[in-house]
C-alpha positions as CSV (number, residue, x, y, z in Angstrom):
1,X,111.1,79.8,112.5
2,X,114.3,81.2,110.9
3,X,114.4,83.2,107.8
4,X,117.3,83.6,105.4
5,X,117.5,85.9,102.8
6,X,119.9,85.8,99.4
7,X,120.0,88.9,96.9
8,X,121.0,88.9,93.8
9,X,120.4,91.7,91.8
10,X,116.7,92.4,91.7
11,X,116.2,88.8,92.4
12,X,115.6,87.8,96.4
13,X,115.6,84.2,97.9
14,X,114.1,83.6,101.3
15,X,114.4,80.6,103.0
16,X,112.1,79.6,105.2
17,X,112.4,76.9,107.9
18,X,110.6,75.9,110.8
19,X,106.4,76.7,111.0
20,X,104.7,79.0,110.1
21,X,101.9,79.9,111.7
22,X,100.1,82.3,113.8
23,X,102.9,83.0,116.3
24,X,105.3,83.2,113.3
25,X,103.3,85.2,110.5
26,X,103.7,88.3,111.5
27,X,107.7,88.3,111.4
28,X,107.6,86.6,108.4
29,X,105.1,89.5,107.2
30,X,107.7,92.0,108.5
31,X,110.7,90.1,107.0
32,X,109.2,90.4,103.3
33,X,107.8,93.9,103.3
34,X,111.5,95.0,105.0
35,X,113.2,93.1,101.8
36,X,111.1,93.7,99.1
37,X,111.9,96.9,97.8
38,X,113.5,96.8,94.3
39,X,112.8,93.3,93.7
40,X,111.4,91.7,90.8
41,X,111.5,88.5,91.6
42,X,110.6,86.6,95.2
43,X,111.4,83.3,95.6
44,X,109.7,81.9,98.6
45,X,112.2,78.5,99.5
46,X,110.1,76.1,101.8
47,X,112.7,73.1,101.4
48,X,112.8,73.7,105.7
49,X,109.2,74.3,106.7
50,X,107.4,71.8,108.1
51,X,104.1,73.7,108.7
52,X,102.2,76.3,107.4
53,X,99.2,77.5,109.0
54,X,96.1,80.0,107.4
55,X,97.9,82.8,108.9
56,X,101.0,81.8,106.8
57,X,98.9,81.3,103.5
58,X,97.3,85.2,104.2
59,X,101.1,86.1,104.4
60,X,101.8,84.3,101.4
61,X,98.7,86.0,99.8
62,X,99.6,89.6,100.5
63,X,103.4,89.1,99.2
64,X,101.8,87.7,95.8
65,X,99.2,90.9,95.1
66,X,102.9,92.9,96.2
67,X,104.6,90.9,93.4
68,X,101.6,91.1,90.9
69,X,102.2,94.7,90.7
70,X,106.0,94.5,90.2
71,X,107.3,91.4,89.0
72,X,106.8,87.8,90.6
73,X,106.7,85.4,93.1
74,X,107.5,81.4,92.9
75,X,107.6,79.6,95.8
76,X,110.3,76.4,95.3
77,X,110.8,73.0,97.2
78,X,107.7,72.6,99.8
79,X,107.0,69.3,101.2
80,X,104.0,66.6,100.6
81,X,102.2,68.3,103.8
82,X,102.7,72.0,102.6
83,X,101.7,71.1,98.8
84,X,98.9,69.4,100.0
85,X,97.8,71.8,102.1
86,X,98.0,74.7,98.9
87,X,95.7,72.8,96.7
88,X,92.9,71.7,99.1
89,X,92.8,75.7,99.8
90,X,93.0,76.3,96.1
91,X,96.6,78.2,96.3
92,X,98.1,76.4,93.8
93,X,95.5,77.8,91.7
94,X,97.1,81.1,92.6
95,X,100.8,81.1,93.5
96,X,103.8,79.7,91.2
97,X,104.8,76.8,92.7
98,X,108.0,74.9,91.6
């Protein structure tokens, strides 16, 4: 997995590419609580992941309650297989997905 981040202002952009899964969560995890001070808006890019796991979605989960309380979270460009996977779990119930 590789993780890019873009700030602008109180708006942050990470890209994600690779899987993520349960060998992967936990620097994603890391990665977003490192970055998030001060922003208002997280955009979660998934135009690179091929996989997400349940261990990415609890990621995923936690960063959106974050966000709740400060501003919000859309998560931009995921593939068939990750879209697919959000609504039989019922997440695109709950995140913004573009």
């Amino acid at each position: 997995m590789t993780l890019q981040k873009i700030a602008n202002g109180s708006q942050l952009t990470v890209e994600i590419e690779g899987r993520l899964d349960t060998s992967t969560a936990p620097e994603f995890e890391s990665f977003i609580n490192d970055n998030i001070a001060g922003v208002a808006e997280l955009i979660i890019d998934m135009k690179n992941l091929d996989y997400i796991s349940s261990a990415g979605l609890r990621v995923l989960l936690s960063a959106q309650k974050k966000m709740n309380a400060v501003g919000k979270m859309i998560v931009k460009n995921a593939n068939e297989t990750v879209k697919e996977i959000f609504e039989v779990t019922g997440f695109s119930d709950i995140l913004t997905i573009e």
